[in-house]
ZAMI-810390 format. One record per residue (C-alpha): residue in one letter; x, y, z. Coordinates in steps of 0.02 Angstrom, whole numbers. Layout:
<rs>
+-----+--------+--------+--------+
! res !      x !      y !      z !
+-----+--------+--------+--------+
!   A !      X !      Y !      Z !
...
+-----+--------+--------+--------+
</rs>
This chain:
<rs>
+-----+--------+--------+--------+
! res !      x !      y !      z !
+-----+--------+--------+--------+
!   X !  -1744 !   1917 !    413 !
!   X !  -1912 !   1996 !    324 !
!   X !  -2008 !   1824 !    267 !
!   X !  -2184 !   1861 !    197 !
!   X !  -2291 !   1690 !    171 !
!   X !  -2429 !   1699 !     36 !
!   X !  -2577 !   1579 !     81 !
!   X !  -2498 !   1593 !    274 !
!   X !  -2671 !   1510 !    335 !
!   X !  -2638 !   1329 !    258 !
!   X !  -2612 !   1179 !    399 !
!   X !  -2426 !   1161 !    360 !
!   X !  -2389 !   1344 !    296 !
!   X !  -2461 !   1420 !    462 !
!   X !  -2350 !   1297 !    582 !
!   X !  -2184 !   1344 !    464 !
!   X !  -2236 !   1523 !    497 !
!   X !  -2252 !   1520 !    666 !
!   X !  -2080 !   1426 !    697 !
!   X !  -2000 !   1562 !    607 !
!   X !  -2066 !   1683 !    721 !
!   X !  -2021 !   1597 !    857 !
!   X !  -1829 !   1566 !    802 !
!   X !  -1847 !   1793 !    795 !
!   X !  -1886 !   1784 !    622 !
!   X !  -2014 !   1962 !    559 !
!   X !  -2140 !   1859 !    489 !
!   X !  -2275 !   1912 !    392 !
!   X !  -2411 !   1841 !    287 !
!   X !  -2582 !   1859 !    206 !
!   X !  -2722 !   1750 !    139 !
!   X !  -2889 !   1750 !     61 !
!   X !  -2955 !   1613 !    209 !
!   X !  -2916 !   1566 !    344 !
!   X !  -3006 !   1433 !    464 !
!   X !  -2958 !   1359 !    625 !
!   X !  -2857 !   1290 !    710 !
!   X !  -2742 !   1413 !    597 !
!   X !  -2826 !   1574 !    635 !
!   X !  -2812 !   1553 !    831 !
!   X !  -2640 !   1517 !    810 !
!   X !  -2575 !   1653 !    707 !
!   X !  -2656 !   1748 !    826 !
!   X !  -2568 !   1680 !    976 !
!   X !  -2409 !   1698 !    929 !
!   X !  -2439 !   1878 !    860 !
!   X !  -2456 !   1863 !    649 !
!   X !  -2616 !   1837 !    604 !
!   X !  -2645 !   1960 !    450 !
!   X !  -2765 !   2095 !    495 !
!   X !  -2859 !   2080 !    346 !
!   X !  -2912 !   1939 !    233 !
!   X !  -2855 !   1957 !     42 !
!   X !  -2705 !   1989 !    -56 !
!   X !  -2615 !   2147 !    -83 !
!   X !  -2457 !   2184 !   -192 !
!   X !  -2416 !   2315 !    -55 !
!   X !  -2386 !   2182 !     62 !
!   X !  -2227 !   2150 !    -45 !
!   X !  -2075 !   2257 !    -50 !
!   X !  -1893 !   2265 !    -92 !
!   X !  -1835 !   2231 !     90 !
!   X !  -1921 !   2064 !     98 !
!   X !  -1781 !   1933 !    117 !
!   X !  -1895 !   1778 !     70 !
!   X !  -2055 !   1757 !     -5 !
!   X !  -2135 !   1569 !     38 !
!   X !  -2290 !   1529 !    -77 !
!   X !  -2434 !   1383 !      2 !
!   X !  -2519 !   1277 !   -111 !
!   X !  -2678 !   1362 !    -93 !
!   X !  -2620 !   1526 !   -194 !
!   X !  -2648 !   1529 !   -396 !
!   X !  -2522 !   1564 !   -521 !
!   X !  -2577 !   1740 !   -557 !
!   X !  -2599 !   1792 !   -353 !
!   X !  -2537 !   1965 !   -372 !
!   X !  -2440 !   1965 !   -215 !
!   X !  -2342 !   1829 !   -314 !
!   X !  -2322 !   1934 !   -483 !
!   X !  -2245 !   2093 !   -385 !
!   X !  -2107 !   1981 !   -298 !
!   X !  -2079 !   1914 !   -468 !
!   X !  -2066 !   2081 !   -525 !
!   X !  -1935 !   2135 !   -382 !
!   X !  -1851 !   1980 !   -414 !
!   X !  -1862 !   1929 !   -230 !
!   X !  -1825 !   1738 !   -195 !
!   X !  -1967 !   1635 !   -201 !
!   X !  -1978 !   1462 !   -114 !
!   X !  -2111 !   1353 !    -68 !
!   X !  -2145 !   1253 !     94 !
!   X !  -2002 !   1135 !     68 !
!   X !  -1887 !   1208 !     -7 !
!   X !  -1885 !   1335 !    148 !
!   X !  -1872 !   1185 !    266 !
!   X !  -1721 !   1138 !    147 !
!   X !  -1637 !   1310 !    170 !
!   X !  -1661 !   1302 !    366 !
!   X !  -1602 !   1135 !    383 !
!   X !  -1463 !   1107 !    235 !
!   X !  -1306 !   1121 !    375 !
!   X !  -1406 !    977 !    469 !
!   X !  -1427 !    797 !    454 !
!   X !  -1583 !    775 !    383 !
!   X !  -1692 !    631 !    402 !
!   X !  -1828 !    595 !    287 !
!   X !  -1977 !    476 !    306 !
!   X !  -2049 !    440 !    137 !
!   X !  -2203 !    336 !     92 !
!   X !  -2369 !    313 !     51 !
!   X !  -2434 !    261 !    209 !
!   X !  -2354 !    255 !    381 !
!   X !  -2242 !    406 !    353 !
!   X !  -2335 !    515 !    498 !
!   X !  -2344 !    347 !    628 !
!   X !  -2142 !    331 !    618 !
!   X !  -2101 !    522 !    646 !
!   X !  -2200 !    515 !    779 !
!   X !  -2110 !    363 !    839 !
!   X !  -1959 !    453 !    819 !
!   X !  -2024 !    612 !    904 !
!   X !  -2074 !    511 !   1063 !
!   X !  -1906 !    424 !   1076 !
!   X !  -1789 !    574 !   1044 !
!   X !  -1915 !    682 !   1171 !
!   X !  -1886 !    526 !   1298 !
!   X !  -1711 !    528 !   1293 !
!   X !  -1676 !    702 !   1292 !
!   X !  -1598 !    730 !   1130 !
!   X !  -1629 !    900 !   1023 !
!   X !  -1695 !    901 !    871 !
!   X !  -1786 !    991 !    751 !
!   X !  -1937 !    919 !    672 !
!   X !  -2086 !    938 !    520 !
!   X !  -2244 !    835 !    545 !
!   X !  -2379 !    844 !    403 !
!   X !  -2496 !    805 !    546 !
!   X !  -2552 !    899 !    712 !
!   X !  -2505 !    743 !    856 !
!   X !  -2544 !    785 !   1031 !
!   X !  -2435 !    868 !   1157 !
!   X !  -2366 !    989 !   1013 !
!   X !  -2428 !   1151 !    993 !
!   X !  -2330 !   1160 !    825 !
!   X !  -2262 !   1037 !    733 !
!   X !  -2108 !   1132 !    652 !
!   X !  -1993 !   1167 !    743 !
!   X !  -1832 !   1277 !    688 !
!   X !  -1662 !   1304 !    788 !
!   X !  -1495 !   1346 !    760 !
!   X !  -1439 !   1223 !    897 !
!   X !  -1509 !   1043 !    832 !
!   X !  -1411 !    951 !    723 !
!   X !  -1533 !    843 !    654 !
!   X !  -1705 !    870 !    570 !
!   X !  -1821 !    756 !    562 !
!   X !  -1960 !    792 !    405 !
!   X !  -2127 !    678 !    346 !
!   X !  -2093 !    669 !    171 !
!   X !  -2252 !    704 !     77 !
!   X !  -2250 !    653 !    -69 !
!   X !  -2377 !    789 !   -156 !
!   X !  -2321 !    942 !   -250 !
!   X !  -2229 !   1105 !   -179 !
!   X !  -2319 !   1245 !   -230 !
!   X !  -2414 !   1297 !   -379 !
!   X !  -2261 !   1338 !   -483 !
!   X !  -2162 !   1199 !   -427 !
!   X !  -2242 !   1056 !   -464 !
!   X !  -2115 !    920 !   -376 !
!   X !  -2146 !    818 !   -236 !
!   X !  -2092 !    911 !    -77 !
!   X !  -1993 !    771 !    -23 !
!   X !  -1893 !    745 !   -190 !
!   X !  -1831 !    940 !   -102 !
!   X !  -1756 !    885 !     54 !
!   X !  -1614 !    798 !      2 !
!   X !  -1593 !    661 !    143 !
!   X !  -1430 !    593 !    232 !
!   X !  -1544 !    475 !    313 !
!   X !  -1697 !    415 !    204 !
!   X !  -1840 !    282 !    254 !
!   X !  -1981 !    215 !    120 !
!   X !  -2103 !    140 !    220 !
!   X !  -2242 !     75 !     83 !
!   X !  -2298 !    129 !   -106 !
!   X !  -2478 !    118 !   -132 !
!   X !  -2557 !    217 !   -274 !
!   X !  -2621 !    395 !   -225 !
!   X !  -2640 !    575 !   -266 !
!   X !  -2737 !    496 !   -440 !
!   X !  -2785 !    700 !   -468 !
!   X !  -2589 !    713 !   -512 !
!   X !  -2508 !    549 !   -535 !
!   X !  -2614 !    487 !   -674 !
!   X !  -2536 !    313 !   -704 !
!   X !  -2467 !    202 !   -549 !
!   X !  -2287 !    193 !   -651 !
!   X !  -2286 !    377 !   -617 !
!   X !  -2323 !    367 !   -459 !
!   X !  -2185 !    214 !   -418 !
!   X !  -2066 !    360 !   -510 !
!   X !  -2077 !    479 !   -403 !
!   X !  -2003 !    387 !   -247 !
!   X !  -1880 !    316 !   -396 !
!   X !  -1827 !    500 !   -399 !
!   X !  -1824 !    511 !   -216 !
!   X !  -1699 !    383 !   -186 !
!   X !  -1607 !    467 !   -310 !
!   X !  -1586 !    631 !   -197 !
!   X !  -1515 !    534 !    -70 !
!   X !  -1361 !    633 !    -11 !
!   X !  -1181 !    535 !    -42 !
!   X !  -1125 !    414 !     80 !
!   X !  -1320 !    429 !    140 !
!   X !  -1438 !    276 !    246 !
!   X !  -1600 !    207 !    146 !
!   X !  -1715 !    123 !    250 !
!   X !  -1836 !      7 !    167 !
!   X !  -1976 !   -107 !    225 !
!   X !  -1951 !   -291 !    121 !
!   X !  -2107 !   -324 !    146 !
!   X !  -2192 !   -206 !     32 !
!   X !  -2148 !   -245 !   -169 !
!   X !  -2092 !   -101 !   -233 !
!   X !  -1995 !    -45 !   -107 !
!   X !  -1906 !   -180 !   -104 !
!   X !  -1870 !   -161 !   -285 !
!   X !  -1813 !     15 !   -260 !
!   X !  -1700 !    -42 !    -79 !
!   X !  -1610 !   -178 !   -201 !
!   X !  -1605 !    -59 !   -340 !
!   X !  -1522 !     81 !   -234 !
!   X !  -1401 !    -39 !    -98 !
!   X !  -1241 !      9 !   -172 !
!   X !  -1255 !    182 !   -201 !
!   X !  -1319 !    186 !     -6 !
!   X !  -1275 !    120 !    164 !
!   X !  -1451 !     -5 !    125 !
!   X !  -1552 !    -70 !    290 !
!   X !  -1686 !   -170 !    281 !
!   X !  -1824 !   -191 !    410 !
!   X !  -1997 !   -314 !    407 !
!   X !  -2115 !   -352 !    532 !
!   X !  -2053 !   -436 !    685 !
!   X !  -2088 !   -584 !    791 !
!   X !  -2240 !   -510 !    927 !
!   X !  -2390 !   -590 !   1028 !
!   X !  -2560 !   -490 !   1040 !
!   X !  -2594 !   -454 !   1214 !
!   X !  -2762 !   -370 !   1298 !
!   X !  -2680 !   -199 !   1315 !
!   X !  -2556 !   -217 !   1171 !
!   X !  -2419 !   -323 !   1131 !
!   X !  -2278 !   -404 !   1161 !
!   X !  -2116 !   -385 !   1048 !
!   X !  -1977 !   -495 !   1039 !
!   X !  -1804 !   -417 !    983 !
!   X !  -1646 !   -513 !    992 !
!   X !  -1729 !   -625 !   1095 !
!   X !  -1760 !   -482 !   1207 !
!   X !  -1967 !   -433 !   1254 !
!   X !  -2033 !   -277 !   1250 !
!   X !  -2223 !   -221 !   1321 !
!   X !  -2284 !   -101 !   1206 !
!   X !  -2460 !     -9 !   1211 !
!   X !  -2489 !      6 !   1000 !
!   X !  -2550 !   -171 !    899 !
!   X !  -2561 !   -206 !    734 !
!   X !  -2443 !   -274 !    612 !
!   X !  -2400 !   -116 !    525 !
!   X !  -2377 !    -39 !    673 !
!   X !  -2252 !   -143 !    725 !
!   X !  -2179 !   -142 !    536 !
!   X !  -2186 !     71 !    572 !
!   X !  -2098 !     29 !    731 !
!   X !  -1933 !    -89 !    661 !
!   X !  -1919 !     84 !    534 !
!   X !  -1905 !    195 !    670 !
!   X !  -1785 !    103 !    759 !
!   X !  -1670 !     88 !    626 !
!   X !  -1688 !    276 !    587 !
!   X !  -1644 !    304 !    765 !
!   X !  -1494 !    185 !    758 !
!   X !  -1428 !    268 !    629 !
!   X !  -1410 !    441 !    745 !
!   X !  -1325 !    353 !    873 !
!   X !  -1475 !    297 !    995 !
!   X !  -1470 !     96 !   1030 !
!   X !  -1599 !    -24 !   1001 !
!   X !  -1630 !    -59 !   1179 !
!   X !  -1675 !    124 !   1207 !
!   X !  -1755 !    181 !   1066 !
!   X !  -1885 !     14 !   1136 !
!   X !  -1898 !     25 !   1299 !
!   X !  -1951 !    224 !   1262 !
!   X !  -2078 !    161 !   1168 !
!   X !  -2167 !     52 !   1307 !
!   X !  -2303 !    218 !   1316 !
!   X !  -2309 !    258 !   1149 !
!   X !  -2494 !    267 !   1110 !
!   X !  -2482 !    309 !    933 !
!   X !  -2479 !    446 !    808 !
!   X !  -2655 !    572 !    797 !
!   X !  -2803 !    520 !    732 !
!   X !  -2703 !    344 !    700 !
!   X !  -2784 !    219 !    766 !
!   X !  -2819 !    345 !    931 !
!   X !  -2951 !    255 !   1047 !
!   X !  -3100 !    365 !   1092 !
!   X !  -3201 !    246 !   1225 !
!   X !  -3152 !     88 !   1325 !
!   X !  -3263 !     10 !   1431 !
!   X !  -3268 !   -208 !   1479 !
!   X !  -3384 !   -232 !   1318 !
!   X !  -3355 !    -85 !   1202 !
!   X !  -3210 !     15 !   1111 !
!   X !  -3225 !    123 !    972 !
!   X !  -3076 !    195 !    856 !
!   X !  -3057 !    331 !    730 !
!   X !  -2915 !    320 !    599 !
!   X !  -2866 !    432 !    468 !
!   X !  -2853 !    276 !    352 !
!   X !  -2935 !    328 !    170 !
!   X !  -2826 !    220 !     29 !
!   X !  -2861 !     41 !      7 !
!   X !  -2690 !    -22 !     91 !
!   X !  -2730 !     93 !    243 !
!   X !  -2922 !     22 !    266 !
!   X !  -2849 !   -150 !    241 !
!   X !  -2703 !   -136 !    356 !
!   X !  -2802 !    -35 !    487 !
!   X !  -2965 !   -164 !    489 !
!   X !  -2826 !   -312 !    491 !
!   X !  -2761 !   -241 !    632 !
!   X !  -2926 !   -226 !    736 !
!   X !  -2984 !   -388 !    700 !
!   X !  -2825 !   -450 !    731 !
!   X !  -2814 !   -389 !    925 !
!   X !  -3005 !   -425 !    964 !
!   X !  -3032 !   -597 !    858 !
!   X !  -3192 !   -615 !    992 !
!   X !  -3261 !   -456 !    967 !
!   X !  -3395 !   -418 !    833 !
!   X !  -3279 !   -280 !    721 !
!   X !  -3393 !   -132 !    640 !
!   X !  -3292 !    -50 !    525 !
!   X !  -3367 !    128 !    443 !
!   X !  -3275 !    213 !    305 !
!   X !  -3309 !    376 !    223 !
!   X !  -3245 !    402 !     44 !
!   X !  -3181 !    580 !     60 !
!   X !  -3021 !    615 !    -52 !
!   X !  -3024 !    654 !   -237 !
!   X !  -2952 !    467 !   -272 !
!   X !  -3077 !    391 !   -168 !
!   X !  -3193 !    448 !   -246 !
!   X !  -3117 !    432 !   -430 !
!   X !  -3219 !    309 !   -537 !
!   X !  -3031 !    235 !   -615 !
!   X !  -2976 !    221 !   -419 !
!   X !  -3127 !    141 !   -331 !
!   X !  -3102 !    -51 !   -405 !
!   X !  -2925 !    -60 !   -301 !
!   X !  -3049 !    -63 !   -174 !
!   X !  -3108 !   -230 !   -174 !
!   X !  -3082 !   -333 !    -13 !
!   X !  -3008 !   -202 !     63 !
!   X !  -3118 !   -212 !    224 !
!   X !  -3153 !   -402 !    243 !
!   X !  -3069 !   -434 !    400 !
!   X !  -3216 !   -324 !    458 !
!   X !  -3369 !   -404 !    544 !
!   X !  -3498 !   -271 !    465 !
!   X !  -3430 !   -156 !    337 !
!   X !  -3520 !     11 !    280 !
!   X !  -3459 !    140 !    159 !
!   X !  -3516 !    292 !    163 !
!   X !  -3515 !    449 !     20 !
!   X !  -3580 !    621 !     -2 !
!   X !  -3638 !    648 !   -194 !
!   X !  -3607 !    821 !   -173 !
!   X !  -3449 !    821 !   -131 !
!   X !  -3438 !    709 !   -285 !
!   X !  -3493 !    834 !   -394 !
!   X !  -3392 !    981 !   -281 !
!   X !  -3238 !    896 !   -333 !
!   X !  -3305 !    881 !   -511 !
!   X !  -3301 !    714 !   -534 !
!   X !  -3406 !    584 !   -622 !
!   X !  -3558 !    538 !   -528 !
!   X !  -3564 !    389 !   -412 !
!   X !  -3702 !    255 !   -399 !
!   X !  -3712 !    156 !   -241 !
!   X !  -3726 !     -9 !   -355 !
!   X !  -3548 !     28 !   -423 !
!   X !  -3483 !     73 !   -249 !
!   X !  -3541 !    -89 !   -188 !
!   X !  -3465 !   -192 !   -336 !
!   X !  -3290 !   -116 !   -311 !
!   X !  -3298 !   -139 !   -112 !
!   X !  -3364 !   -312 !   -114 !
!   X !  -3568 !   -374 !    -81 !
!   X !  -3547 !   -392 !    101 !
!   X !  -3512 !   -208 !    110 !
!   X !  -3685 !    -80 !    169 !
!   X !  -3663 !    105 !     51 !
!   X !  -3744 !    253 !    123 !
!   X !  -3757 !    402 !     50 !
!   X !  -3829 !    496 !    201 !
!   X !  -3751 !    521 !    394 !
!   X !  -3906 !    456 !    486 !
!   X !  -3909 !    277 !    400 !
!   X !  -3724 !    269 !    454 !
!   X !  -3775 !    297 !    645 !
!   X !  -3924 !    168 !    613 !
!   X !  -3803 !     28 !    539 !
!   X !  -3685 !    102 !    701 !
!   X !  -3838 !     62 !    814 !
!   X !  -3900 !   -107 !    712 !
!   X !  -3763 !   -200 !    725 !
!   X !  -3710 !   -156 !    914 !
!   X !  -3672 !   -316 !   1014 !
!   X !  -3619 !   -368 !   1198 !
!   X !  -3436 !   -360 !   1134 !
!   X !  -3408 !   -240 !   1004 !
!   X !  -3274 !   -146 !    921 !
!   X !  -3300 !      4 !    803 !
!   X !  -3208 !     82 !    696 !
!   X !  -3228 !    243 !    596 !
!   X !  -3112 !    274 !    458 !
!   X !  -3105 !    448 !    380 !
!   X !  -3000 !    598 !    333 !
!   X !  -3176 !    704 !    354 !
!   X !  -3323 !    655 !    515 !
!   X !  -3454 !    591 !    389 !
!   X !  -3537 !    745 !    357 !
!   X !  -3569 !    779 !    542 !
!   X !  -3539 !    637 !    655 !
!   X !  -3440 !    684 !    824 !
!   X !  -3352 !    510 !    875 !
!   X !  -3343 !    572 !   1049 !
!   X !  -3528 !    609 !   1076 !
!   X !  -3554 !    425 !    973 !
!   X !  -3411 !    336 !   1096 !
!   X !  -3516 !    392 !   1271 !
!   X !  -3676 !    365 !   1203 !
!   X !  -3652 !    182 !   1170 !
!   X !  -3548 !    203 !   1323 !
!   X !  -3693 !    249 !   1418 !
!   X !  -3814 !    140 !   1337 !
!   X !  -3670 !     -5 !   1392 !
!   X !  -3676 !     53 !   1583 !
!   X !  -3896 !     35 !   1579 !
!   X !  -3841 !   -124 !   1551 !
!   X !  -3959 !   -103 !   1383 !
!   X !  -3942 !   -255 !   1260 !
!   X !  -3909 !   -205 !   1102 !
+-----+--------+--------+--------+
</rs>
């Protein structure tokens, strides 16, 4: 097949692309930008467009499927000629749908946690030797694409994001996919920029339950609220299974979990990551692998990307960095820490980055969020404030929403003071961001406390 992707450069469009062309797909695409890690690996596999920019002559009656990113506009002409040849038109998930609709699909819905449990799942199936194809909204390590496409696998296993499909479709991508096998892991109000109200938000995985294929598994955590609402709500139009946190004992490298009176040595902590974990497991159940070996595969799972991923250890010091940005993440993800290293003094950095972070109507839900935190410090760039065209921000309101024990910076070298300040004999730090605070490199940060640790310098 002829498959032409407009915006082929965007983080999800350019790993769909390239596990077309590696399925034998003629793939082509163009784009007006496009940054790394995308453009090296276009390249590598042999599609990278030659030139940057959009041209109707890339479009043409033989073209089997046109896929549109998110990052083209409305009136991209590319898009207006394949309207005019009346070629089909999909966006990202609806593709995914088309490749996968003769498979059992597994979808992992929610607001937080969705990437941690596919990656759970990943691990396990990859342990145990069974094929599947896969969609992760995230890059985790040891793939060098994270879609994959085959004609063999008989299950696929997709994140479901919950943000819209392309610019003329605006539905969630996973109200698209249509699951056999569905999992809601947590609602937390996000994506303000396009659900303006929290009910409308709570509607949309409402409507995803509703997509549920007949005869179909939903997979809900009872611990969160409205998911439970929505697992009661949906149990007898679906085979229902509900999961919660279960019984486990903090350990220095990790924890111990207890299932059916059975223990298990695991490498993650954390409450929700054991909560992630009992999801997974039932997902897994529910395509035939048993409990006792979706766990023990898990005994060297280290976690999902940029989730909780340790950059330094050493006898006195550890440092984190965690993609955590909404209040339930930064409260789950400081709980956590604290949680495993109750003797350790807990520094806990966070950099409002998104365009509900840093939404004057979103910043109060806020409050508390990082108490379990030893020293807390917020940190925010006022011009990517006004980049995102957004009301300004004063620290003083920052600072009420957060709580009064929190420090607000508004510029990268106060953050690596407070870093510095507040460095103890036994300290654990943790930087939270979906950005690097305008410049910081956590590695070059993790060895030079490292190294200050080993001169045996007191902080």
């Amino acid at each position: 097949m002829n498959i032409h992707f407009i915006a082929i450069g965007g983080s999800a469009m350019h790993n769909l692309a390239i596990a077309l062309s590696r399925k034998g797909e003629n793939v082509t695409g163009s784009d007006d930008e496009i940054f790394e890690p995308s453009r090296t690996r276009l390249e590598k596999q042999g599609i990278l467009p030659q030139t940057l920019g959009w041209n109707e002559n890339h479009i043409h009656s033989k073209i089997d499927a046109v896929i549109l990113g998110m990052h083209a506009r409305e009136d991209n002409p590319e898009l207006l000629k394949a309207k005019e040849l009346g070629l089909k038109i999909y966006s990202y998930p609806e593709y995914l749908y088309e490749q996968s609709k003769d498979k059992i699909r597994v979808v992992i819905g929610g607001s937080h946690g969705k990437t941690t449990i596919t990656s759970m799942i990943l691990h396990a199936v990859s342990k145990l030797k069974i094929d599947v194809d896969y969609m992760v909204g995230a890059q985790l390590d040891g793939y060098d694409c994270m879609v994959k496409l085959t004609d063999e696998a008989k299950i696929m296993i997709l994140e479901g994001d919950e943000y819209l499909s392309s610019p003329i479709d605006r539905r969630p991508k996973f109200h698209l996919y249509k699951p056999n096998i569905a999992l809601l892991s947590g609602i937390a109000w996000d994506h303000i920029n396009v659900f303006p109200s929290y009910e409308n938000y709570i509607e949309q995985f409402d409507v995803f339950c509703q997509k549920i294929e007949k005869d179909g598994s939903l997979i809900y955590n009872t611990e969160d609220f409205e998911v439970n609402k929505l697992g009661e709500k949906y149990a007898s139009d679906t085979s229902a299974i509900p999961y919660s946190t279960p019984t486990y004992t903090n350990v220095e490298n990790g924890t111990i979990l207890e299932v059916n009176a059975t223990k298990y040595s695991l490498k993650i902590f954390g409450a929700h990551n054991l909560q992630n974990l009992m999801g997974a497991m039932n997902i897994c159940k529910e395509i035939g692998i048993t409990e006792s070996d979706f766990l023990n595969s898990m005994s060297d799972f280290t976690g999902a990307g940029k989730r909780l991923q340790k950059i330094v250890e050493t006898e006195h010091f550890v440092m984190f960095k965690d993609f955590a940005h909404s209040p339930s993440k930064l409260k789950a993800t400081t709980k956590a820490v604290k949680e495993q290293f109750p003797d350790r003094n807990v520094i806990a950095c966070m950099e409002l980055h998104t365009f509900s972070s840093l939404n004057k109507n979103f910043l109060p839900l806020y409050e508390n969020a990082m108490e379990k935190a030893d020293k807390a410090l917020v940190y925010f760039n006022p011009e990517v404030v006004k980049h995102k065209k957004l009301d300004v921000l004063s620290t003083d309101f920052v600072k009420e929403c957060f709580g009064k024990d929190v420090t607000i910076s508004q510029k990268t070298d106060e953050v690596l003071n407070f870093i510095h300040d507040n460095l103890s004999n036994k300290t654990v730090l943790l930087m939270m961001s979906s950005g690097n605070f305008d410049g910081i490199n956590y590695e070059d940060l993790g060895e030079e406390i490292k190294l200050k640790n080993n001169n045996s310098i007191h902080f």
